[in-house]
C-alpha positions, 0 to 999 in steps of 0.5 A, a space after each residue: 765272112 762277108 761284109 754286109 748291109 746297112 739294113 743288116 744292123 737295122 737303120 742307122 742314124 747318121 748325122 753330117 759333122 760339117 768341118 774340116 775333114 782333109 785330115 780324115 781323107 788325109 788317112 782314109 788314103 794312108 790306109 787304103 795305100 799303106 800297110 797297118 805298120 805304117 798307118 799305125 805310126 802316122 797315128 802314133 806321130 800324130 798323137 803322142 808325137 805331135 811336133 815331130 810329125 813329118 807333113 807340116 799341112 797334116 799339123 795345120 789340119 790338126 790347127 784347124 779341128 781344134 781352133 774350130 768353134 766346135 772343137 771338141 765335138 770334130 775332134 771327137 768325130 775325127 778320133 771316133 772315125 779314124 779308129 773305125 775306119 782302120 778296124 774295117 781296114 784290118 780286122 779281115 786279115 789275120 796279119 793285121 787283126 792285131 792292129 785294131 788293138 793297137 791303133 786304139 792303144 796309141 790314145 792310152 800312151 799319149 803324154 800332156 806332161 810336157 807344157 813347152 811345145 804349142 798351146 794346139 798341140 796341148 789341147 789336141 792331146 788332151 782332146 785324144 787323152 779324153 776321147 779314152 773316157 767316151 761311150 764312142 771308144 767303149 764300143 770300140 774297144 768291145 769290138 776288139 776285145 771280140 776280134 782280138 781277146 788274147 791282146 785284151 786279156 791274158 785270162 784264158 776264159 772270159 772273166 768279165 761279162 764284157 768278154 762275152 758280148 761276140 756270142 750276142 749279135 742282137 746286141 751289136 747295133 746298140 753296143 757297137 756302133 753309134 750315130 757317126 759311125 763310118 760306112 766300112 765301119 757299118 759294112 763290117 759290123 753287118 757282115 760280122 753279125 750275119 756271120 755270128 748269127 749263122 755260125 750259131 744256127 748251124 751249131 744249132 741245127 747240127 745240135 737238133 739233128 743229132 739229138 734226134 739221131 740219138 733219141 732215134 739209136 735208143 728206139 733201135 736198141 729196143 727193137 733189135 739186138 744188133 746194135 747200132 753204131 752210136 751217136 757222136 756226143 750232142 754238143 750244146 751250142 749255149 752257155 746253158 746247162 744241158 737241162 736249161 738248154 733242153 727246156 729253152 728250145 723246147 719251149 721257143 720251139 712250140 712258141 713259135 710253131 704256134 705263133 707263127 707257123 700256125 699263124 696265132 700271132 695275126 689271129 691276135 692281131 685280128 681280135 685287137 683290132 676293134 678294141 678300145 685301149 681300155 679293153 685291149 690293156 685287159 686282153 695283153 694281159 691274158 696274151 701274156 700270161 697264155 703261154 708262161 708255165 702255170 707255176 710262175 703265172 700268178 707273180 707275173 700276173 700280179 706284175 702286169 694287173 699292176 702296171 699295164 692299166 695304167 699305161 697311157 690312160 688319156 688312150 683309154 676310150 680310143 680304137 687300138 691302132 698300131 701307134 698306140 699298140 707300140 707306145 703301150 708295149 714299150 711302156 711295158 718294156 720301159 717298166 720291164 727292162 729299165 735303163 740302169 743308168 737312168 733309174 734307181 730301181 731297175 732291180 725290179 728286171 733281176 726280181 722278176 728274173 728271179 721269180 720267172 726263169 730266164 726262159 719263161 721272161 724270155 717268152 715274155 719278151 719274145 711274145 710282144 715281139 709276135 705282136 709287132 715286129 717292131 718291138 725287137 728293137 725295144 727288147 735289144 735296145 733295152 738289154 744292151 743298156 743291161 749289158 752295157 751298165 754290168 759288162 765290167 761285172 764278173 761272170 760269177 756276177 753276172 750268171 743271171 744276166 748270161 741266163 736271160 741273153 742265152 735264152 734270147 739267142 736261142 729264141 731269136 735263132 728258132 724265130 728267126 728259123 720260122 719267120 723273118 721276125 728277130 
């Protein structure tokens, strides 16, 4: 595995954290020198230990995060990118990929019970025993439980909808990393998602081939009476039942051959492009329900007359153009795919799975992204908030959820086989 580039996870917005920041070069240089053993109990003394650390300038630079007016927010910035950095250090070697799990460990043994020592230290601990409960450490830990699993859990299979979030790449940016992330931190995810990616569309490929062999064995059999040698059982490279895989692929296959081999998709594009919005709110609808099987048109297309008429009304008299085409198919996906955390009804997502399938939402989602590439983020960005809210949920729980992200793998590898599209 390679690492990779910044535009691998898409564009990552980076914020400059104008503070003291020896004590993150102080450690950036321990661990470029230093082995994993020895950075991780520098960590371990600054933070559970701090009055015995051994460098009394390292203790003034912890002086100078926390009397800082921001204090919170560097502190923060410090843990958040120390940790990153010693994950990118270490997680390509086998001998030190444990460390990633340790070195987030040091802020759960970190003790304030002791009130003798400095009023700094005090609050720098109390800084570190906080940064346990930020959304910045949850990513951190899903990284590790992905890198290292046997150190997270000692289940032997995934038992929690959080234990399976490696086998999702799409997911990564918005579940991994967060605007102050570190550039090694950022190279790595980038490598380690490419390296996902292409490890599944090679599980994929071998999984086609090998159907094919087999479906071409059973015609030889017809014709002849020598029989020939048989075909290594076909693996199946998702979560999905044979059947479910079978019709999945099936199904992305013909939609991409149709939308971007035989170039529908910019024939699309080429009919909206005079349209008033009024007009193209009634023409999204037919695109939509176009390529969903008849059976489960008519819920959908109760669904979509219900809500796309009223999207951005003050639009309505003016020439669809890009913008506007974004802003209606994110409202779109805003009514699909709402953020549990911030709405009481998102069970409307788990409704409209229900009446759907997995596979017909997921030909759904993938035919907005046919209309503006654009989109693909809205549809990750809006599933990792899925992910995020359900990830401590059982696998039993969360099987309808599993269903709609192995879909989305699925179809995001033929797409991508196809064109430069997810």
């Amino acid at each position: 595995m390679t690492q990779g580039a910044f535009d691998t996870l898409g564009a990552i917005d980076k914020e400059t954290v104008k503070v003291d920041d020896s004590l993150y070069q102080y450690f950036l240089k321990a661990i470029a020198s230093e082995s994993s053993s020895e950075v991780l109990e520098k960590v371990r003394l600054l933070l559970v230990e701090t009055p015995n650390y051994p460098v009394p300038e390292v203790q003034e630079m912890v002086k100078n995060l926390v009397y800082s007016p921001t204090a919170k927010i560097n502190c923060l910035s410090f843990f958040n990118r120390i940790c990153q950095a010693c994950i990118a250090a270490w997680v390509f070697q086998e001998e030190t990929k444990t460390a990633t799990f340790q070195v987030l460990n040091c802020f759960k043994t970190i003790d304030i019970s002791v009130t003798t020592q400095e009023k700094f230290i005090t609050r720098w601990q109390q800084e570190g025993q906080a940064f346990c409960q930020t959304s910045e450490y949850s990513k951190l830990q899903r990284l590790t439980r992905i890198v290292t699993p046997r150190f997270v859990s000692d289940a032997p299979k995934p038992h929690v909808l959080g234990d399976v979030l490696g086998r999702y790449p799409f997911l990564y940016k918005d579940c991994l990393v967060n605007h102050e992330s570190v550039e090694e931190y950022i190279n790595f995810l980038a490598g380690f998602k490419r390296h996902q990616q292409t490890s599944f569309q090679q599980k994929l490929n071998k999984t086609i081939i090998l159907q094919k062999q087999k479906i071409e064995v059973a015609r030889l059999r017809t014709l002849t009476t020598k029989v020939p040698q048989p075909v290594e059982m076909v693996p199946n490279p998702t979560l999905l039942n044979y059947q479910g895989f079978n019709t999945a692929k099936e199904t992305f296959t013909q939609l991409t051959k149709i939308y971007i081999k035989k170039k529908k998709g910019i024939q699309c594009l080429k009919e909206i492009k005079s349209l008033p919005f009024k007009d193209f709110k009634l023409w999204l609808i037919n695109y939509l329900l176009e390529d969903i099987q008849e059976d489960y048109q008519r819920h959908l297309q109760q669904y979509l007359q219900k809500d796309i008429p009223q999207i951005l009304n003050h639009y309505d008299q003016q020439p669809i153009n890009e913008f506007i085409l974004l802003r209606s198919c994110n409202e779109l996906l805003n009514k699909l795919i709402l953020n549990p955390k911030q709405l009481s009804n998102h069970l409307s997502f788990i409704n409209i799975k229900k009446h759907l399938g997995a596979t017909q939402l997921t030909v759904l989602l993938l035919k907005l992204t046919f209309l503006n590439p654009q989109l693909k983020y809205s549809v990750r960005q809006r599933l990792a908030h899925l992910f995020d809210y359900y990830e401590s949920n059982s696998i039993e729980e969360s099987l309808w959820l599993i269903q709609v992200l192995e879909n989305c793998l699925l179809a995001f590898a033929i797409a991508q086989e196809n064109a430069t599209i997810m």
